[in-house]
N, C-alpha and C positions, 0 to 999 in steps of 0.2 A: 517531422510529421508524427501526428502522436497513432500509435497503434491498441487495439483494445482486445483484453483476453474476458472472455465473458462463462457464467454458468447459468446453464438454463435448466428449467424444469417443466414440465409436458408443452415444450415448445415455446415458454415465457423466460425471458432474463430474468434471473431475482438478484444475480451478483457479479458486479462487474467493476474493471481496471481499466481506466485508460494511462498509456504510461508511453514514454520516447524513449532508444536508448540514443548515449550520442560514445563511440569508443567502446569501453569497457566497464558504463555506466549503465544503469536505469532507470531514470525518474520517474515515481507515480502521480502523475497529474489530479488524478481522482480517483478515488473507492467508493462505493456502494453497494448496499446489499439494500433489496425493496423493505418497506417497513417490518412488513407481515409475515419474511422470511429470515427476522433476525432472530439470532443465538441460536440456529442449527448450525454452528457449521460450514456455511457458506463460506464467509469470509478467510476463516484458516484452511479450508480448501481452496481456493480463488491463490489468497498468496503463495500455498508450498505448491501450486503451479505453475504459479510465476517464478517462483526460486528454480523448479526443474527447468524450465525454460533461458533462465540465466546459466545455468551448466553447459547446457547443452548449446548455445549460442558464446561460452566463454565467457559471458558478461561477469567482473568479478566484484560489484557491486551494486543493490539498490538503495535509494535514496526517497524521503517521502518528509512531508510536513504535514504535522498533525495541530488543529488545535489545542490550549496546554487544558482545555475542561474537557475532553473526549477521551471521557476516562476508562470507556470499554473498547477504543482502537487503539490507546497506549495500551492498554494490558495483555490486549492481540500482538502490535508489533510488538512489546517489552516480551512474551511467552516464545515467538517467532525468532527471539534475537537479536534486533534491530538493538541498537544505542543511541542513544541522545548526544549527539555532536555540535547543537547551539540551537540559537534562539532568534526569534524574527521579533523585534520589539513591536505591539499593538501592528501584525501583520492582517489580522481580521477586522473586521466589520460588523456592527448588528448582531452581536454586542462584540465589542472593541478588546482583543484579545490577543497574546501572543502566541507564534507557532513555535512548537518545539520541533527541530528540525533529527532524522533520525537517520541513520546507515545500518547496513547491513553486509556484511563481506560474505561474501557468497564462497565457501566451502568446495574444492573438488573442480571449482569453471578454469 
């Protein structure tokens, strides 16, 4: 069952995580932050939420695929930490693309 950590501003989501855990895992299903409220911020507060949230719960890893052209969410999770652990061959669609799959060991859980 996927669960979702969200951040809102005067009562609107502009940045949100749906994510499962299953053990001592965490998979993020999906990120978003609304168009108009990119590059404040959002989104590296949205994740070291989610990290706090992996401590506090014990979880001692999350786990996330990104496409390999989304090159300002690699630069987010690559500054975050995360590593690149493998590769989903032509896992997208429109336009046909492979995900770079990415971990993160969660510190202190």
């Amino acid at each position: 069952m996927t669960q979702r950590i969200e951040i809102k501003e005067e009562g609107r989501t502009v940045c949100y995580c749906d994510y499962y855990t299953v053990l001592d895992e965490l998979e993020i299903v999906f990120i978003k932050t609304e168009p108009e409220y990119r590059n404040r911020g959002y989104a590296t507060r949205l994740m070291k939420e989610l990290m706090s949230l992996c401590r506090e719960k014990d979880i001692r890893f999350i786990r996330l695929e990104v496409r390999e052209s989304n090159a300002p969410a690699l630069g987010l999770y690559g500054k975050l930490g995360f590593v690149p652990v493998g590769r989903r061959k032509n896992y997208y669609t429109d336009p046909r693309e492979d995900a770079i799959l990415m971990d993160l060991e969660i510190k202190g859980a």
